[in-house]
N, CA, C and O atoms as a Maestro MAE file, in Angstrom:
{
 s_m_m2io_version
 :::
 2.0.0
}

f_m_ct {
 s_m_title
 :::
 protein
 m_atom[340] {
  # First column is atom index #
  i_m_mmod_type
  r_m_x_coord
  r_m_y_coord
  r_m_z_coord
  i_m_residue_number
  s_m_chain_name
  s_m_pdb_residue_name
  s_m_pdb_atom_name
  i_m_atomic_number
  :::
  1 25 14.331 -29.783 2.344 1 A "UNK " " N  " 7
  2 3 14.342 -28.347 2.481 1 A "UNK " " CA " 6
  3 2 13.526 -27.985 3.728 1 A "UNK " " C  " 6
  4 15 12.338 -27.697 3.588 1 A "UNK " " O  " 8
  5 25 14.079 -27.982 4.898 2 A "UNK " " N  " 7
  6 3 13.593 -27.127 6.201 2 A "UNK " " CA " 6
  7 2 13.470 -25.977 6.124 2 A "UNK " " C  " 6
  8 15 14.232 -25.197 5.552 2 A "UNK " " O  " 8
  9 25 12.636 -25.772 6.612 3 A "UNK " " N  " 7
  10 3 12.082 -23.796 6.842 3 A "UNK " " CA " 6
  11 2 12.871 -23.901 8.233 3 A "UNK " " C  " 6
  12 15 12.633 -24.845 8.987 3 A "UNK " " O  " 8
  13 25 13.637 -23.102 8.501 4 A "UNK " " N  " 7
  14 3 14.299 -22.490 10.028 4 A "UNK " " CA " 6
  15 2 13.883 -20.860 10.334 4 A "UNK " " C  " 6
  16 15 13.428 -20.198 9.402 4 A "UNK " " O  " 8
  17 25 13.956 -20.606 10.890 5 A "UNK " " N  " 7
  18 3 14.394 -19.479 11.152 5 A "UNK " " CA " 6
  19 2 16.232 -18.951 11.606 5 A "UNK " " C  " 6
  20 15 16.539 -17.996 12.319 5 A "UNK " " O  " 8
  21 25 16.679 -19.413 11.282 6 A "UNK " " N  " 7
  22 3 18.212 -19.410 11.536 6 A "UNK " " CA " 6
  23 2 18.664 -19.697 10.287 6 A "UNK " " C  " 6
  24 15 19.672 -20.404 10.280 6 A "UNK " " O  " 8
  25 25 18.139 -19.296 8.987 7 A "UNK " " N  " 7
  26 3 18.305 -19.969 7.317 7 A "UNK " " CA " 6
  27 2 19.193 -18.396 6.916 7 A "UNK " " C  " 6
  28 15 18.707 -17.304 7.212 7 A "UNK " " O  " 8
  29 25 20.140 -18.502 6.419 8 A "UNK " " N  " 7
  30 3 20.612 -17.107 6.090 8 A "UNK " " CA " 6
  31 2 20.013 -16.123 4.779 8 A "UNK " " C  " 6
  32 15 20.571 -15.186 4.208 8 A "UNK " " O  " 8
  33 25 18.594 -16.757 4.541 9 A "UNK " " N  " 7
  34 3 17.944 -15.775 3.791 9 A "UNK " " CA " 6
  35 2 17.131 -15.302 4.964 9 A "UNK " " C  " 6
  36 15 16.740 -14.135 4.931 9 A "UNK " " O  " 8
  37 25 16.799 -16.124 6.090 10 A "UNK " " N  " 7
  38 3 15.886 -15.066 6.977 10 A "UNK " " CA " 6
  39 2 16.730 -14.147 8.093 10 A "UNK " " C  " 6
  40 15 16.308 -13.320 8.902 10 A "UNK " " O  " 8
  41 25 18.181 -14.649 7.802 11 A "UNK " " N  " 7
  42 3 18.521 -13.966 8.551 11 A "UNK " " CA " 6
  43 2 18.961 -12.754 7.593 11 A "UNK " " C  " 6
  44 15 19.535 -11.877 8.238 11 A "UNK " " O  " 8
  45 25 18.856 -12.510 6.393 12 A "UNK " " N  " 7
  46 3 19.196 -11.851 5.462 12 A "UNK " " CA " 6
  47 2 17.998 -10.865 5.580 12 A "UNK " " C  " 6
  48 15 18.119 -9.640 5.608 12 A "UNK " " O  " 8
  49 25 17.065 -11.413 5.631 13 A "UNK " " N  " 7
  50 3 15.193 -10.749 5.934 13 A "UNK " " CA " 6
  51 2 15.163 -10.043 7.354 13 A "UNK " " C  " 6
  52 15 14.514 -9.031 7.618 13 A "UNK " " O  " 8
  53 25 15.757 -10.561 7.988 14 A "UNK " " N  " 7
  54 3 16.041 -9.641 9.392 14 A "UNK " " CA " 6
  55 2 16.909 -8.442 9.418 14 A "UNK " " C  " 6
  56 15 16.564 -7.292 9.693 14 A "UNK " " O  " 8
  57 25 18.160 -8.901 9.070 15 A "UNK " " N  " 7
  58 3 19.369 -7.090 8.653 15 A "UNK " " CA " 6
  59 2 18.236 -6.550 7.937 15 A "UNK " " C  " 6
  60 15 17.404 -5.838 8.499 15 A "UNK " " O  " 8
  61 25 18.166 -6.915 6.518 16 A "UNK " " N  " 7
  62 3 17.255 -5.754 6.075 16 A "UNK " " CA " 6
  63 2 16.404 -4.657 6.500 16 A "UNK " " C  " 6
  64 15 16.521 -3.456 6.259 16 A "UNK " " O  " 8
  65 25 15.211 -5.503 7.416 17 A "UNK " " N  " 7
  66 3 14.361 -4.924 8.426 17 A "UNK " " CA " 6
  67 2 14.616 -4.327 9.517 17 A "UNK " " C  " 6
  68 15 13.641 -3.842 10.091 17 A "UNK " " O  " 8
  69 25 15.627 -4.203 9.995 18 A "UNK " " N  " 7
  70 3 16.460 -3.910 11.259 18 A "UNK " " CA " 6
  71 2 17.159 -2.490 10.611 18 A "UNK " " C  " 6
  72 15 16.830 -1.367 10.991 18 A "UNK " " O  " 8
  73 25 18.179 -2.754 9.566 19 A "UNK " " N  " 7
  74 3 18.545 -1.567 8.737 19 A "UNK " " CA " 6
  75 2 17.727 -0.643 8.596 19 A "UNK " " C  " 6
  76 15 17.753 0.448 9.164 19 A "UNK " " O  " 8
  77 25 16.787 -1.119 7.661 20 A "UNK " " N  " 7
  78 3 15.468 0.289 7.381 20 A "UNK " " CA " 6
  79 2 15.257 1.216 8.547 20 A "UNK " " C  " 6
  80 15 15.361 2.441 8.617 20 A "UNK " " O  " 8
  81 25 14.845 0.063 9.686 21 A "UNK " " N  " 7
  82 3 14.200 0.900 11.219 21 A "UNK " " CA " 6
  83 2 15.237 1.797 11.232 21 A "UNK " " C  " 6
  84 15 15.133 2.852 10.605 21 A "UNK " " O  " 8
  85 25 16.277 1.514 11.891 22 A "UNK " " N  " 7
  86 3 17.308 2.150 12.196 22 A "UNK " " CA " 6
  87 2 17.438 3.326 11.240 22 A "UNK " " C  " 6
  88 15 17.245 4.440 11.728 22 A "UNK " " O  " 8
  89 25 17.752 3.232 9.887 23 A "UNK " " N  " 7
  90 3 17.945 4.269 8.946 23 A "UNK " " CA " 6
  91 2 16.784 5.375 8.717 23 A "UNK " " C  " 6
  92 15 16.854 6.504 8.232 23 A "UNK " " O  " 8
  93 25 15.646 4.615 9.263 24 A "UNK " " N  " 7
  94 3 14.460 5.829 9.139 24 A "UNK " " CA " 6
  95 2 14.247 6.323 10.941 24 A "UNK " " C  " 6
  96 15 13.208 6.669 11.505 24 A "UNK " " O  " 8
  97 25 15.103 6.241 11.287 25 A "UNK " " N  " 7
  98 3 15.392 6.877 12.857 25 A "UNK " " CA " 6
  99 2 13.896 6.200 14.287 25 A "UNK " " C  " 6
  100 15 13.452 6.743 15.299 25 A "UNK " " O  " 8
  101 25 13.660 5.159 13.773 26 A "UNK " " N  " 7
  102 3 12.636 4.483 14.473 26 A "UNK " " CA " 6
  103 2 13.179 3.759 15.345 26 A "UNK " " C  " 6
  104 15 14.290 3.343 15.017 26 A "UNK " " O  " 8
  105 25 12.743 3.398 16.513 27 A "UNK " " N  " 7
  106 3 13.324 2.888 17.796 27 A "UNK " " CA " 6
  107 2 12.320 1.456 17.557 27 A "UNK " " C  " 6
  108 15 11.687 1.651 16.520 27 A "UNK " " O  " 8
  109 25 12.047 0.424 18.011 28 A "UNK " " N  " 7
  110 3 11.653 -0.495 18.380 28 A "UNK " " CA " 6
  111 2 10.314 -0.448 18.603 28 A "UNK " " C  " 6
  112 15 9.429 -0.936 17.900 28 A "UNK " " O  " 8
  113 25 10.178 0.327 19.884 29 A "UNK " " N  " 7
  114 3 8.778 1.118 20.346 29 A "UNK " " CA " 6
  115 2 7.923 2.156 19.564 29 A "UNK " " C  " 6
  116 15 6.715 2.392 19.588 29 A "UNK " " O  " 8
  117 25 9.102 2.776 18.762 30 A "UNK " " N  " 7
  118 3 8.138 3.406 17.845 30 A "UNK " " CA " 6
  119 2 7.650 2.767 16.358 30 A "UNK " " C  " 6
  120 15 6.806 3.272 15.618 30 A "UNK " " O  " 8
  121 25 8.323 1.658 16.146 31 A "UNK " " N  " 7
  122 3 7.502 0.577 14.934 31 A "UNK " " CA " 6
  123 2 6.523 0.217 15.643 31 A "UNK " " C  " 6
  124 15 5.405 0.395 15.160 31 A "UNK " " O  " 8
  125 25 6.623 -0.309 16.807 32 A "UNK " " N  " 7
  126 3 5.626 -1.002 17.625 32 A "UNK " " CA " 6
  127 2 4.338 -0.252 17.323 32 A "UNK " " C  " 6
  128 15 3.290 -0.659 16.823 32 A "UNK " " O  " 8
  129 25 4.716 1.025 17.785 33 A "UNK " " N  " 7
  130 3 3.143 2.232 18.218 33 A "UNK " " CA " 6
  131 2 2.896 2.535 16.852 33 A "UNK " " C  " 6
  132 15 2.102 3.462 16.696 33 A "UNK " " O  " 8
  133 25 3.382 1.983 15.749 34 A "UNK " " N  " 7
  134 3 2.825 2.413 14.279 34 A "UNK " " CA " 6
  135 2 1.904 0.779 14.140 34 A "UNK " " C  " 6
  136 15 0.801 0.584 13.629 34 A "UNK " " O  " 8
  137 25 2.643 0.001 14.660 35 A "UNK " " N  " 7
  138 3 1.603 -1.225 14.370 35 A "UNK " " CA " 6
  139 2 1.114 -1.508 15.167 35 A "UNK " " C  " 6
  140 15 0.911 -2.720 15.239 35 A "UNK " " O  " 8
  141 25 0.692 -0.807 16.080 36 A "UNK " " N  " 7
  142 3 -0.371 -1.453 16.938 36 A "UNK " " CA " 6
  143 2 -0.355 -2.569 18.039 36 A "UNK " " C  " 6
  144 15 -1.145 -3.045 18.854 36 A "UNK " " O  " 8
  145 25 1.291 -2.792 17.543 37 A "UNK " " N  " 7
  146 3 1.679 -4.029 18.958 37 A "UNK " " CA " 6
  147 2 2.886 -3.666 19.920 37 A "UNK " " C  " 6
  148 15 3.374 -2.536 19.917 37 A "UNK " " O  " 8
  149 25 3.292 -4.568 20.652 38 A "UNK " " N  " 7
  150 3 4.127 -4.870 21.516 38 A "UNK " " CA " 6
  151 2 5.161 -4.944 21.086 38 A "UNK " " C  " 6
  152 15 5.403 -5.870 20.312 38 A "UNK " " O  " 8
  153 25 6.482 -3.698 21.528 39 A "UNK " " N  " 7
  154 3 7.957 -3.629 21.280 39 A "UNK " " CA " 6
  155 2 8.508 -5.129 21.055 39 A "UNK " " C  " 6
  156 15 9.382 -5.498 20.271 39 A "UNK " " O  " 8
  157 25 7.578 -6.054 22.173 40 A "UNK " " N  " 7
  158 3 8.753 -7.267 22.206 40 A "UNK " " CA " 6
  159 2 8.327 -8.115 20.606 40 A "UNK " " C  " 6
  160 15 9.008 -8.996 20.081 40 A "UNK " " O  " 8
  161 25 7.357 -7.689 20.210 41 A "UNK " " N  " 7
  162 3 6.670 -8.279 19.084 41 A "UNK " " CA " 6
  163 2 7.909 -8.045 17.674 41 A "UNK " " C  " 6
  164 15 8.274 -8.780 16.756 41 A "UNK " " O  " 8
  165 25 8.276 -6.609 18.111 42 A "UNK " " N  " 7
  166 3 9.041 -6.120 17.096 42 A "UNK " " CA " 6
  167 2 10.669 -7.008 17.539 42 A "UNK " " C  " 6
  168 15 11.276 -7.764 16.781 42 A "UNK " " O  " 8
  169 25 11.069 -6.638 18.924 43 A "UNK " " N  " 7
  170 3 12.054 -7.320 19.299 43 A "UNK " " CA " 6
  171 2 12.265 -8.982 18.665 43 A "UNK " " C  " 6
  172 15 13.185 -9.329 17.924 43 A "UNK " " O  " 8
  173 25 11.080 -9.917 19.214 44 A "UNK " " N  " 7
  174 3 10.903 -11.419 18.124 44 A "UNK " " CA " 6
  175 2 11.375 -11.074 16.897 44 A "UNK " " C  " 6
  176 15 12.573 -11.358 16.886 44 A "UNK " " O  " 8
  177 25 11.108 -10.699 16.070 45 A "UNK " " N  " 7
  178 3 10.811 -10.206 14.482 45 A "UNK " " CA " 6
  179 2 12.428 -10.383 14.371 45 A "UNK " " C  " 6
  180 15 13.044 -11.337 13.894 45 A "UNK " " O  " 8
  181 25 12.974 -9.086 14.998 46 A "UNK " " N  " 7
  182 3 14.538 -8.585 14.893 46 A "UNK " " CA " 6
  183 2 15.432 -9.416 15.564 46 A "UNK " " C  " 6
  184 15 16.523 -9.281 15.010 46 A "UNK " " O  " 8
  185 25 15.512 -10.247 16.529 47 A "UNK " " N  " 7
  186 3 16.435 -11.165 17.012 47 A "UNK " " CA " 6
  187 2 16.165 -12.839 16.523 47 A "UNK " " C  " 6
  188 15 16.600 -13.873 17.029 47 A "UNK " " O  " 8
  189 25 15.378 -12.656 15.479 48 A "UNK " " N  " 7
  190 3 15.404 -14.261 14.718 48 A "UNK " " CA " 6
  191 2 14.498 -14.594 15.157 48 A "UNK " " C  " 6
  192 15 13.891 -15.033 14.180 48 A "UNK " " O  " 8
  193 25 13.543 -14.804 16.457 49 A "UNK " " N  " 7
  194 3 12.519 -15.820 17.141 49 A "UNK " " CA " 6
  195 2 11.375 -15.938 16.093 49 A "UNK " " C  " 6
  196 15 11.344 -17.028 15.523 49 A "UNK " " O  " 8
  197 25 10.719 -15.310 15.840 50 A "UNK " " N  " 7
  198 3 9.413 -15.059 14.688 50 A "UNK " " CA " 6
  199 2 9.998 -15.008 13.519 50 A "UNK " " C  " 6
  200 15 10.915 -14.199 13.377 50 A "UNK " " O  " 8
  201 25 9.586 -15.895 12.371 51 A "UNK " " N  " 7
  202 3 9.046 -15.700 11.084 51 A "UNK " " CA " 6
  203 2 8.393 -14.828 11.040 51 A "UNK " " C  " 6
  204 15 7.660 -14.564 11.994 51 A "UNK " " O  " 8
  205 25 8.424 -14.004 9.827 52 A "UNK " " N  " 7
  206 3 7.373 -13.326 9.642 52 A "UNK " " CA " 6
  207 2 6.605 -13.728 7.642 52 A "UNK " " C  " 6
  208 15 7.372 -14.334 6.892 52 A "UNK " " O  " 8
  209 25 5.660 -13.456 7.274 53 A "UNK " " N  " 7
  210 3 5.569 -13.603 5.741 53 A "UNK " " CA " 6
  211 2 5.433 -12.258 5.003 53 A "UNK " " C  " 6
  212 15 5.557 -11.086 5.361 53 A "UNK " " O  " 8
  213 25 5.094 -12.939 3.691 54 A "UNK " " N  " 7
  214 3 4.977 -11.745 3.057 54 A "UNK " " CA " 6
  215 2 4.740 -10.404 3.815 54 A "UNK " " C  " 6
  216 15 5.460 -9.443 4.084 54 A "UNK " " O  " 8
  217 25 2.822 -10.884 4.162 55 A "UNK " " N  " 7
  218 3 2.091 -9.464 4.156 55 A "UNK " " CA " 6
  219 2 2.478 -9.018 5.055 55 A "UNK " " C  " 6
  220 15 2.328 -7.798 5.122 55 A "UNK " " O  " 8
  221 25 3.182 -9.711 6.241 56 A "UNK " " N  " 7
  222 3 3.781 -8.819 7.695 56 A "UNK " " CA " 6
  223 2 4.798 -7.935 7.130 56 A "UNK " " C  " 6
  224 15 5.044 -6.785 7.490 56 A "UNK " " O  " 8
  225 25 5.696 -9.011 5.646 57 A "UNK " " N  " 7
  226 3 6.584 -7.810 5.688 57 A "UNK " " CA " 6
  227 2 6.046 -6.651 4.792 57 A "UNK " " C  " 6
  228 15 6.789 -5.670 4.789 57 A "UNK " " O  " 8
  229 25 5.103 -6.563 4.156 58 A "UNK " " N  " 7
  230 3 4.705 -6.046 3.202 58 A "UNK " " CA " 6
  231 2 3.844 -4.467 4.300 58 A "UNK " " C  " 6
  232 15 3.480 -3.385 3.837 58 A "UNK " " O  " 8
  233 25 3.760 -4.965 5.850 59 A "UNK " " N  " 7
  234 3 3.057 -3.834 6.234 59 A "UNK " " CA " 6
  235 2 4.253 -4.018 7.378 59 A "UNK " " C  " 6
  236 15 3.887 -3.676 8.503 59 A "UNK " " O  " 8
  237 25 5.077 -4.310 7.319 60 A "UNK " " N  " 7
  238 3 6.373 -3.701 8.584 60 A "UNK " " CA " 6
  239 2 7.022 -2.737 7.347 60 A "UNK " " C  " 6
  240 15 7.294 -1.556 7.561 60 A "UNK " " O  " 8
  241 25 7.189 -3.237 6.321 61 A "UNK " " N  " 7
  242 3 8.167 -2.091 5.585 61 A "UNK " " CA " 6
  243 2 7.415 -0.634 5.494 61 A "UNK " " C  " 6
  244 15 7.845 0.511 5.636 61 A "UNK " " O  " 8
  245 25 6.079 -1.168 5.191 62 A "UNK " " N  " 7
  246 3 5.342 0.668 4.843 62 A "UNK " " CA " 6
  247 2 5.136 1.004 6.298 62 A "UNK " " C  " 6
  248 15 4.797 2.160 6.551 62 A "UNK " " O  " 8
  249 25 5.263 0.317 7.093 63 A "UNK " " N  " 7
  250 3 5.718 1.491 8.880 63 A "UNK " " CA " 6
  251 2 6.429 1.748 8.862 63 A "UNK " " C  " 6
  252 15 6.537 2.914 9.242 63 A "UNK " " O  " 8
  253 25 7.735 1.038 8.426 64 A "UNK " " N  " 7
  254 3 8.965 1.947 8.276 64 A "UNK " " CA " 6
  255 2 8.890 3.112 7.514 64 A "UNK " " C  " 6
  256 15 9.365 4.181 7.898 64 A "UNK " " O  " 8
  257 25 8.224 2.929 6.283 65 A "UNK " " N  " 7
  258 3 8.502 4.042 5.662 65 A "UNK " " CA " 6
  259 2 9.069 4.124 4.490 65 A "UNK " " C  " 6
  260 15 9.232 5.170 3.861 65 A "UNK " " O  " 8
  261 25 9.646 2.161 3.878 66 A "UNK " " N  " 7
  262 3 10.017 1.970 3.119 66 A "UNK " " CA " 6
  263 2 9.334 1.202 1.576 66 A "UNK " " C  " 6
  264 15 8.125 0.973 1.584 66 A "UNK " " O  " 8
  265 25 9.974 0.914 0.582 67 A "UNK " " N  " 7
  266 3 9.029 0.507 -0.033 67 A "UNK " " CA " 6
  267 2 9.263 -1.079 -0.306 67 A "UNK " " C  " 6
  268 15 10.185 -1.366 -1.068 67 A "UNK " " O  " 8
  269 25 8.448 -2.188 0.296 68 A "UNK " " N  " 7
  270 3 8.575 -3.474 0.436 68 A "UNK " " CA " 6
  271 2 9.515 -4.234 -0.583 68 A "UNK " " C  " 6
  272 15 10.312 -5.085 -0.188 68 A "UNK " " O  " 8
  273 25 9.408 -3.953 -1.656 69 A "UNK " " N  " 7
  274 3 10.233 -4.235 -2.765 69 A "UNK " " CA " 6
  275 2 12.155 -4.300 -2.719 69 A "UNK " " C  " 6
  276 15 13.064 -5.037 -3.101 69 A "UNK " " O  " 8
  277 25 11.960 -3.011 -1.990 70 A "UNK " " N  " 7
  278 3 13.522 -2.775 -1.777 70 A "UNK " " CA " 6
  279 2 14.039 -3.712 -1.167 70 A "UNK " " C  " 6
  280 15 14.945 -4.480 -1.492 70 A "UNK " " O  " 8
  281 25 13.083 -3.580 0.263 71 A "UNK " " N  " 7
  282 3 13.766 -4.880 1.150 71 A "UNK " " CA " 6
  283 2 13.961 -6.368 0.969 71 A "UNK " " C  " 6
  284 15 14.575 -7.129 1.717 71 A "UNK " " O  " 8
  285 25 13.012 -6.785 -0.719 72 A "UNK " " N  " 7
  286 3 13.084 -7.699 -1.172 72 A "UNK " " CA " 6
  287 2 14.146 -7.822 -1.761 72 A "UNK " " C  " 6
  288 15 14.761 -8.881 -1.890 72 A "UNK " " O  " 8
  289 25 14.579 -6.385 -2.320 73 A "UNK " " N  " 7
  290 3 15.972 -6.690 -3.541 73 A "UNK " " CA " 6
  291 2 17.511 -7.286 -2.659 73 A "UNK " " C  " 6
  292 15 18.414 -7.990 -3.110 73 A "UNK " " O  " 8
  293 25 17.331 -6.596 -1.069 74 A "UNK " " N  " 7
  294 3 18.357 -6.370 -0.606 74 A "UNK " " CA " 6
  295 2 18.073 -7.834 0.234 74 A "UNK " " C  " 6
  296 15 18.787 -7.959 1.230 74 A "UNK " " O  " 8
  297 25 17.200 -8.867 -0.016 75 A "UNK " " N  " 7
  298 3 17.760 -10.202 0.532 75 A "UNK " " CA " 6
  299 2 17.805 -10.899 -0.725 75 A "UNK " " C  " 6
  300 15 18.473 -11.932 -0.663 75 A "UNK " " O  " 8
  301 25 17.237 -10.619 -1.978 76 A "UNK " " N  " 7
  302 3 17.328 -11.536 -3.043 76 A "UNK " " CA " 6
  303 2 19.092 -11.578 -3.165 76 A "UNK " " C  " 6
  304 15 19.684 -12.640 -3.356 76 A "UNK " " O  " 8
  305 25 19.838 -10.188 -3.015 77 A "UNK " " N  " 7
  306 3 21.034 -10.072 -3.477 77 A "UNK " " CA " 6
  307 2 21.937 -10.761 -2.433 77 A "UNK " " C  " 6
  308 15 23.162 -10.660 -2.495 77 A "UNK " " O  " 8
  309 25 21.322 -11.442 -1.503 78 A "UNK " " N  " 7
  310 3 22.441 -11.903 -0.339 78 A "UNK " " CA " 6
  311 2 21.850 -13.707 -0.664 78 A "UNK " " C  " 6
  312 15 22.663 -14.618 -0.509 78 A "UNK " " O  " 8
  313 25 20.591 -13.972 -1.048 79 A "UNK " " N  " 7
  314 3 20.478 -15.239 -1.219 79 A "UNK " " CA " 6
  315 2 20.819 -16.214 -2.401 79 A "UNK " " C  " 6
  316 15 21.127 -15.679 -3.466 79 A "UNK " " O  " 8
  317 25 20.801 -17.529 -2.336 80 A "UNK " " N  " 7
  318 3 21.339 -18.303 -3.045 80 A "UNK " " CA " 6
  319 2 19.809 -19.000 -3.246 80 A "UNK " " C  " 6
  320 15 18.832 -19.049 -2.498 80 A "UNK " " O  " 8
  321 25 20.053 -19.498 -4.558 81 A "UNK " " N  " 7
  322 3 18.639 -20.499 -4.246 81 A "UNK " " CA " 6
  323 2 19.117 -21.997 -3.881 81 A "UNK " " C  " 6
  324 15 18.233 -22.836 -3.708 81 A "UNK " " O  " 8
  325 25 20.574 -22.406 -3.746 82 A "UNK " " N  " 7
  326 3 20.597 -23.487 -3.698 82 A "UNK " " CA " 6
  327 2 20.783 -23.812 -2.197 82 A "UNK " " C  " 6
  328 15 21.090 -24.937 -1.802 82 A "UNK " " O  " 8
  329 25 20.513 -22.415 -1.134 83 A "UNK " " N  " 7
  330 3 20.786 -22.631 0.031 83 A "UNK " " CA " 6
  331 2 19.686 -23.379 0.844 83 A "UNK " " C  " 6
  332 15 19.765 -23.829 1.987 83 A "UNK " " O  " 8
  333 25 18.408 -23.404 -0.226 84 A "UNK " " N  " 7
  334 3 17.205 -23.751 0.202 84 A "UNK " " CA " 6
  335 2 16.487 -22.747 1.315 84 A "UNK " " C  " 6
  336 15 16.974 -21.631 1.495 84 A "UNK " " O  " 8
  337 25 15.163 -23.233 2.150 85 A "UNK " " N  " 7
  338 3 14.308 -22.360 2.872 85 A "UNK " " CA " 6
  339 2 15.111 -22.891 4.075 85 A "UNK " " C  " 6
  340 15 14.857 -22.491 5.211 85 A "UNK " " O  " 8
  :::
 }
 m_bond[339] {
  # First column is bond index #
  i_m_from
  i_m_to
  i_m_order
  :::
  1 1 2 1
  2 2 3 1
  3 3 4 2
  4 3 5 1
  5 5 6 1
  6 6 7 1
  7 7 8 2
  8 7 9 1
  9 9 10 1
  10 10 11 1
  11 11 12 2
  12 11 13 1
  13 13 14 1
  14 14 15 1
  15 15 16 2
  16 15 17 1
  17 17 18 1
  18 18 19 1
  19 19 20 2
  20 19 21 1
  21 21 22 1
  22 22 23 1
  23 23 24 2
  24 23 25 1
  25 25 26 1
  26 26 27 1
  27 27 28 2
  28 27 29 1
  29 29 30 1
  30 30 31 1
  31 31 32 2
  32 31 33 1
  33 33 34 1
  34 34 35 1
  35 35 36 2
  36 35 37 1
  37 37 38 1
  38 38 39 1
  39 39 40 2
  40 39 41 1
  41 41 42 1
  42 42 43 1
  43 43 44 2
  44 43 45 1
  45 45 46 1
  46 46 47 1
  47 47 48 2
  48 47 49 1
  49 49 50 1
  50 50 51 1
  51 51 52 2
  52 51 53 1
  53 53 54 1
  54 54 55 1
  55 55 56 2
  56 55 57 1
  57 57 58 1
  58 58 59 1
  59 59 60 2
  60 59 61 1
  61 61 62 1
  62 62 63 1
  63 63 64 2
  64 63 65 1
  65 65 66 1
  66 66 67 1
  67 67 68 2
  68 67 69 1
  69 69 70 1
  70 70 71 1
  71 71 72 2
  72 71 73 1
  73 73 74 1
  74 74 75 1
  75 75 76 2
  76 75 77 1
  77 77 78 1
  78 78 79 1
  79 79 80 2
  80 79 81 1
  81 81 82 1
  82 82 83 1
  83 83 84 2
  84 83 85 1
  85 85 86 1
  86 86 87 1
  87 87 88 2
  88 87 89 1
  89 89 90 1
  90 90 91 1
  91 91 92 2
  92 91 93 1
  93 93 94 1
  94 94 95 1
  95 95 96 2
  96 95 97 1
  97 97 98 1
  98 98 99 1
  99 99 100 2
  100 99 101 1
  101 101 102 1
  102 102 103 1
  103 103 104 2
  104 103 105 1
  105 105 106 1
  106 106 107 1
  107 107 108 2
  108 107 109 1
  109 109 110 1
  110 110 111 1
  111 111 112 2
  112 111 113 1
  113 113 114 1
  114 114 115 1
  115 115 116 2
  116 115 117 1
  117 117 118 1
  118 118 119 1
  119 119 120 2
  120 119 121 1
  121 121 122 1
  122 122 123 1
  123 123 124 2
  124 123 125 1
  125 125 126 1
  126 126 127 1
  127 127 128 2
  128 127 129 1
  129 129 130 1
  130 130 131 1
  131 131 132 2
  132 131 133 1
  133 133 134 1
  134 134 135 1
  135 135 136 2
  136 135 137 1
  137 137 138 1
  138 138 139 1
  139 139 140 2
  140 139 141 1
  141 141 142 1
  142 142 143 1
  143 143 144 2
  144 143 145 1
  145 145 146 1
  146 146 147 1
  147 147 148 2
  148 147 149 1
  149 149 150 1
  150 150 151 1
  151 151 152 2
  152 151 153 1
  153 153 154 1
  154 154 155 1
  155 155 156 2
  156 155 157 1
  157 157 158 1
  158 158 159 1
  159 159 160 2
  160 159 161 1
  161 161 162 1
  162 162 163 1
  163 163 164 2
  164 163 165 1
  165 165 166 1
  166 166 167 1
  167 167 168 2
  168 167 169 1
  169 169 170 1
  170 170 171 1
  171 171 172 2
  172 171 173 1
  173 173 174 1
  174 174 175 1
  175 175 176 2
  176 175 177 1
  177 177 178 1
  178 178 179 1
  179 179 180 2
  180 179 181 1
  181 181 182 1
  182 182 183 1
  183 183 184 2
  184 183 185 1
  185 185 186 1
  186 186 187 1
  187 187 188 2
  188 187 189 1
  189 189 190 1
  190 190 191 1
  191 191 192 2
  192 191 193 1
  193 193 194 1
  194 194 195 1
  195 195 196 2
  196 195 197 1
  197 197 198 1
  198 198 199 1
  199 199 200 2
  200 199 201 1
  201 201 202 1
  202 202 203 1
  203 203 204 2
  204 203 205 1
  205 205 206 1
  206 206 207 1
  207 207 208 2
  208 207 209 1
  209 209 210 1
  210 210 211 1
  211 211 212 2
  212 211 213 1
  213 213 214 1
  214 214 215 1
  215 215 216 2
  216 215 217 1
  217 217 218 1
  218 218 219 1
  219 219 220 2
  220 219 221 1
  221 221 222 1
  222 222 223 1
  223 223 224 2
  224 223 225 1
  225 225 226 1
  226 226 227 1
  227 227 228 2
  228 227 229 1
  229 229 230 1
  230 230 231 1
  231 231 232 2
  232 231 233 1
  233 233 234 1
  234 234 235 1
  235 235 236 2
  236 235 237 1
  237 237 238 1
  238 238 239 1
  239 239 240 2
  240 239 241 1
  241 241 242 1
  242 242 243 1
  243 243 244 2
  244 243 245 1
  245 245 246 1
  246 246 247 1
  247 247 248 2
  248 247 249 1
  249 249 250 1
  250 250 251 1
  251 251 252 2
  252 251 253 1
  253 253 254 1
  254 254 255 1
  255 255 256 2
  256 255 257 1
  257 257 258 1
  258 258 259 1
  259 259 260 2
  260 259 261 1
  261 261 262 1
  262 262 263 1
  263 263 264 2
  264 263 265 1
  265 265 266 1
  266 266 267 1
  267 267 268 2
  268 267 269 1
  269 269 270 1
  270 270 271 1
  271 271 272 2
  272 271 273 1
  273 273 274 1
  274 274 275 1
  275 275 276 2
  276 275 277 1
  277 277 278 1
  278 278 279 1
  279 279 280 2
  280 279 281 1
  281 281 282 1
  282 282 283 1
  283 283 284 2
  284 283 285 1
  285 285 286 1
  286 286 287 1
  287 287 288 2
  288 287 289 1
  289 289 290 1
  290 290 291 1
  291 291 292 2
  292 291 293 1
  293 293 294 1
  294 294 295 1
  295 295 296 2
  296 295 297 1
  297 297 298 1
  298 298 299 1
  299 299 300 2
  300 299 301 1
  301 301 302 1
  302 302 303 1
  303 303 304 2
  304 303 305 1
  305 305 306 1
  306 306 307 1
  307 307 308 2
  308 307 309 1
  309 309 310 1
  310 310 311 1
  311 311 312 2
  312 311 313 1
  313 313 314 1
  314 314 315 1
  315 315 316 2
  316 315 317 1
  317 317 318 1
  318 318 319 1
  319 319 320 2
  320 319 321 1
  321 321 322 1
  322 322 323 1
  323 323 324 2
  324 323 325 1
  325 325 326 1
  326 326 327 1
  327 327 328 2
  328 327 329 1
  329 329 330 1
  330 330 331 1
  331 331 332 2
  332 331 333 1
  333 333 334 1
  334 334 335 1
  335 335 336 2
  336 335 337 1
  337 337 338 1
  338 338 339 1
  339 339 340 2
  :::
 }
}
């Protein structure tokens, strides 16, 4: 069981996060200026390069605006467990 980042639960963890932004009318730069970092930081995140874990996602979702849980439901429902990490 390899951890990738190219695993279609993280890429499942990425739409999610990408969706929210978008749906709560946030640009890239403006997640960025809620967390305190660098657009391209957010850009990594959203084009696959970075992992992120829990607590990143646990404080990227409440910048969005969303509630972390959700974004959990909406990759549990796209993953398999037998696809592995």
């Amino acid at each position: 069981m390899t951890k990738t980042i190219h695993s279609p639960g993280q890429k499942a963890l990425i739409e999610a996060l990408t969706n929210a932004r978008k749906e709560a009318g946030l640009s890239q730069m403006a997640l960025a200026e809620r967390l305190h970092c660098h657009q391209s930081m957010i850009a990594r995140i959203e084009s696959g390069e970075r992992r992120i874990d829990v607590v990143e996602l646990v404080v990227l979702a409440r910048a969005i605006g969303v509630d972390p849980s959700g974004i959990l439901q909406s990759v549990a429902a796209k993953v398999d467990a037998r696809q592995g990490l």
